[in-house]
C-alpha positions as CSV (number, residue, x, y, z in Angstrom):
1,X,-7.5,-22.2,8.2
2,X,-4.1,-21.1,6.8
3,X,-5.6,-21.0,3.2
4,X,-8.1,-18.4,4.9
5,X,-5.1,-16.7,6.5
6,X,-4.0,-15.9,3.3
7,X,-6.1,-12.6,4.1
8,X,-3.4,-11.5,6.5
9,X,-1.2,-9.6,4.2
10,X,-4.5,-7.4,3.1
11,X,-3.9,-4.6,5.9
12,X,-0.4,-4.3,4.4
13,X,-1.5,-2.9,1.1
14,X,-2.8,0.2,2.8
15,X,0.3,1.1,4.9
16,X,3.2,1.9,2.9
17,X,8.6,0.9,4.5
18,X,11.6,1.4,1.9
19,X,14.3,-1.1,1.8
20,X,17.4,-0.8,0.0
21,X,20.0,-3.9,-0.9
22,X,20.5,-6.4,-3.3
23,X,19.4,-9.2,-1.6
24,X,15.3,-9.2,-2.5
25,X,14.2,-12.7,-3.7
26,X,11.8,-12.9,-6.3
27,X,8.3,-14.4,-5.2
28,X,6.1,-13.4,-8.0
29,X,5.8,-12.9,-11.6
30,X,2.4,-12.6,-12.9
31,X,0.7,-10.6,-16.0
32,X,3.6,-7.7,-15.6
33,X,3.8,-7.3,-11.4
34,X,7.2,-8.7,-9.6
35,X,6.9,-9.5,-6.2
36,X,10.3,-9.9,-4.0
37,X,10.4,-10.3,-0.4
38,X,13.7,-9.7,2.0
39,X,14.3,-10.7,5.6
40,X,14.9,-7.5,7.6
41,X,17.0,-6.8,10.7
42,X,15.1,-7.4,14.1
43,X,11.8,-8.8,12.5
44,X,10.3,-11.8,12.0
45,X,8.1,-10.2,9.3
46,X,9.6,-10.2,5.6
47,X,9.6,-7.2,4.0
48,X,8.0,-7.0,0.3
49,X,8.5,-5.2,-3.1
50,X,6.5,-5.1,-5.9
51,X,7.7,-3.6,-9.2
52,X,5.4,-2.7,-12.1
53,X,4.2,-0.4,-15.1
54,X,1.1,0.9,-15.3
55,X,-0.9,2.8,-18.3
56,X,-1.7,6.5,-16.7
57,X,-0.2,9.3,-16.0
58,X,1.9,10.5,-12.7
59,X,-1.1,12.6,-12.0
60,X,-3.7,9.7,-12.9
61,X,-1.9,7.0,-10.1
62,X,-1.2,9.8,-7.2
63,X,-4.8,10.8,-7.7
64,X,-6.2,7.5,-7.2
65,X,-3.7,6.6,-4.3
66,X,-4.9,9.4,-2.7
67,X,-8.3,8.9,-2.8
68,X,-9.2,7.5,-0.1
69,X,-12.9,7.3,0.1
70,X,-12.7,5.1,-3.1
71,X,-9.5,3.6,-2.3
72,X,-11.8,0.5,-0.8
73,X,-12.6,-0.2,-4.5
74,X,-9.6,-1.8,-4.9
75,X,-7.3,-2.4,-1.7
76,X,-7.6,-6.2,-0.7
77,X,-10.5,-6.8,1.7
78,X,-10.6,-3.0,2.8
79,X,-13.5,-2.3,5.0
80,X,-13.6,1.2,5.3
81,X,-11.4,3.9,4.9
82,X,-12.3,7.7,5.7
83,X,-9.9,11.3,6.1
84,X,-8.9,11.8,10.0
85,X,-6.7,15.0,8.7
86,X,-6.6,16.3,5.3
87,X,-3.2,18.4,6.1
88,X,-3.0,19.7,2.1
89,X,-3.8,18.3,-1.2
90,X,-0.6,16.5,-1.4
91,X,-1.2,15.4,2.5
92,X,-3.3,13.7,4.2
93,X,-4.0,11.1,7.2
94,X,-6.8,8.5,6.8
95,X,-8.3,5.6,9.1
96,X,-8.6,2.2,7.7
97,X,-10.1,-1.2,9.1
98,X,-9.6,-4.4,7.7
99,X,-11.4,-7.4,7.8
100,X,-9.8,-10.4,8.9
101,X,-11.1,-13.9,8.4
102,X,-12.5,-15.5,12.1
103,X,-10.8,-16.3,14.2
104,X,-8.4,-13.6,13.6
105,X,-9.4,-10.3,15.1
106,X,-10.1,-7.3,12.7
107,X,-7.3,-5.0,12.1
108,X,-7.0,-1.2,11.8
109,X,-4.6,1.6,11.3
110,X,-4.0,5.0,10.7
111,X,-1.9,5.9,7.7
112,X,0.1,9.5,6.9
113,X,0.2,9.9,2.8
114,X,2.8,12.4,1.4
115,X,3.5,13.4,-1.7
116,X,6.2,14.7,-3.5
117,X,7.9,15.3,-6.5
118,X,11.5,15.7,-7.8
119,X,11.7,18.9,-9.6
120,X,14.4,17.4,-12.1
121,X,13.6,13.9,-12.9
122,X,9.9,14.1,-11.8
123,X,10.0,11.2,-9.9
124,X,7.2,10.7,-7.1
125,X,7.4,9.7,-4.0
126,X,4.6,9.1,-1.9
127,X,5.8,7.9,2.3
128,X,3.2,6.0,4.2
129,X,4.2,5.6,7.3
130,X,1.4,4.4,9.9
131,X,0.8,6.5,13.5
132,X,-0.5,5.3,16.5
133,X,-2.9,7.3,18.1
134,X,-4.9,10.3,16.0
135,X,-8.2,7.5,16.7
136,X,-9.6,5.9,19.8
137,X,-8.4,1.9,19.9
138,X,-11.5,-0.7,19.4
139,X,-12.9,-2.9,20.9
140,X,-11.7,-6.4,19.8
141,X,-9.7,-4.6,17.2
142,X,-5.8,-4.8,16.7
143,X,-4.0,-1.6,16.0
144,X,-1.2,-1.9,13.4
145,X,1.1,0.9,14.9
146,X,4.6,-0.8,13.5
147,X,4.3,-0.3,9.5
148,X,6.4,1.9,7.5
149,X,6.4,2.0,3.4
150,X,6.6,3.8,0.3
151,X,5.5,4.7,-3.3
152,X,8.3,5.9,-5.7
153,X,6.2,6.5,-9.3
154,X,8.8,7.0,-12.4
155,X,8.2,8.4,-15.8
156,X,8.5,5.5,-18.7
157,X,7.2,7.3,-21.8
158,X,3.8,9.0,-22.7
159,X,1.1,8.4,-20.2
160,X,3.2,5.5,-18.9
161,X,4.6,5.0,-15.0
162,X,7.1,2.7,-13.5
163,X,5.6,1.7,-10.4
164,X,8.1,0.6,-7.1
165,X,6.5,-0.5,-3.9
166,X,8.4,-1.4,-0.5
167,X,6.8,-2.0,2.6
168,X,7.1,-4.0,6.1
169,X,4.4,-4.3,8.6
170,X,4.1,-5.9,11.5
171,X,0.5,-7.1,12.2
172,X,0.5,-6.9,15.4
173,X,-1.2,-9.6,17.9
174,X,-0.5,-13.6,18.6
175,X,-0.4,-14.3,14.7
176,X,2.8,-16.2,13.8
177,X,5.2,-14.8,11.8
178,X,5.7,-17.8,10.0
179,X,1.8,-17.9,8.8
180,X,2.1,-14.6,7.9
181,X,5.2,-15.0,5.8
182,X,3.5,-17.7,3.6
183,X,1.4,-15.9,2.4
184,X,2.6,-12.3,2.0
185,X,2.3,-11.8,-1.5
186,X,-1.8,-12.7,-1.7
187,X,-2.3,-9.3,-0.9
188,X,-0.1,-7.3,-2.8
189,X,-1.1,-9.6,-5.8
190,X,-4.7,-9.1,-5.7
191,X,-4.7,-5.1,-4.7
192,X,-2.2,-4.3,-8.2
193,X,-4.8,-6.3,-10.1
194,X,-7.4,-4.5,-9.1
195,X,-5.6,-1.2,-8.9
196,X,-5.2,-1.6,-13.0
197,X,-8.6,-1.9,-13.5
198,X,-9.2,1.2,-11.1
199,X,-7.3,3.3,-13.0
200,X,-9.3,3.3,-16.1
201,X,-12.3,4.8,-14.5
202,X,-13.5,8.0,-16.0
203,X,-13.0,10.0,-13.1
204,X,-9.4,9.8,-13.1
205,X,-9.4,9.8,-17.0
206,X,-8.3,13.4,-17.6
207,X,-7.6,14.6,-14.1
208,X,-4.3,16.7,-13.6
209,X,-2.8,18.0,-10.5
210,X,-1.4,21.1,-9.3
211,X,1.3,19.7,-7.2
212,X,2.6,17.0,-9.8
213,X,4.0,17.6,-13.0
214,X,3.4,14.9,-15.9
């Protein structure tokens, strides 16, 4: 069962929670994508980090991190993810439901994407904060409600971006936070290596922007 639980960390892929401090401890290491976790004040849930290059362009990764209908692709045992509020192109709030492996109830949240750009160093940040209530609770369904994180996408050389994640999440009912801990780079580890793969789909081959600068 706690191999299965594995699974847990999936819904916190979605949901981006910045943390600053020296004091991350290196988990992971594996075909280019470091992830650290950190203990953080007041929760029993560790926070995580991954860091990473990937081969596109600023306009290439924000395009497919905003694209939620086909986000499902690659985001670790996503079951469906759909617009609620598409605010501006650079904006937008979107459902999501995960599946969870029995007996663990299915989980769901609803995420507020951002984007924006420095002007100066063109540096990208995208917050992902989740909200509580723009959709109706489900039935036998746990709503994440306590999950914070964020995207901060770097120039490193011609179609080329340093990639930093942060996020913690807290996912919600009678799991222990000691299973959940185990385990909370499965998710994270699966999601970037699919999200590489992703990225070299046609679609997003030559597609560019009008709210980021390459």
């Amino acid at each position: 069962m706690y191999k299965k639980l594995t699974l847990l960390f999936l819904l916190f892929t979605n949901c981006a929670l910045a943390q600053t401090g020296d004091d991350w401890a290196l988990k992971e290491n594996n075909d280019g994508v470091k992830i650290f976790t950190r203990n953080v004040e007041n929760s029993k849930i560790k926070a995580i980090k991954v860091e990473c290059e990937l081969d596109a362009t600023l306009s290439q990764l924000v395009a497919v991190l905003m694209d939620v209908k086909n986000s499902e692709e690659w985001l670790y045992h996503t079951a469906s993810n759909y617009i609620v509020k598409q605010v501006s192109p650079s904006e937008l709030y979107y459902y999501s439901l995960v599946e969870m492996p029995w007996p663990v109830s299915n989980r769901d949240f609803i995420a507020h994407l951002k984007v924006s750009q420095d002007a100066v160093t063109r540096v990208v940040t995208i917050d992902a904060p989740c909200v509580a209530d723009m959709v109706p609770v489900k039935s036998k369904v746990v709503r994440i409600d306590n999950s914070k994180g964020k995207w901060v996408l770097s120039p490193a050389g011609k179609s080329r971006v340093k990639v930093v994640y942060t996020l913690h999440a807290d996912p919600g009912g009678s799991i222990p936070a000691w299973i959940t801990n185990l385990f909370v780079t499965q998710g994270p580890s699966q999601s970037f290596k699919k999200l590489k793969v992703h990225l070299q789909k046609q679609i997003y081959k030559n597609v560019k922007l009008d709210y980021i600068v390459n």
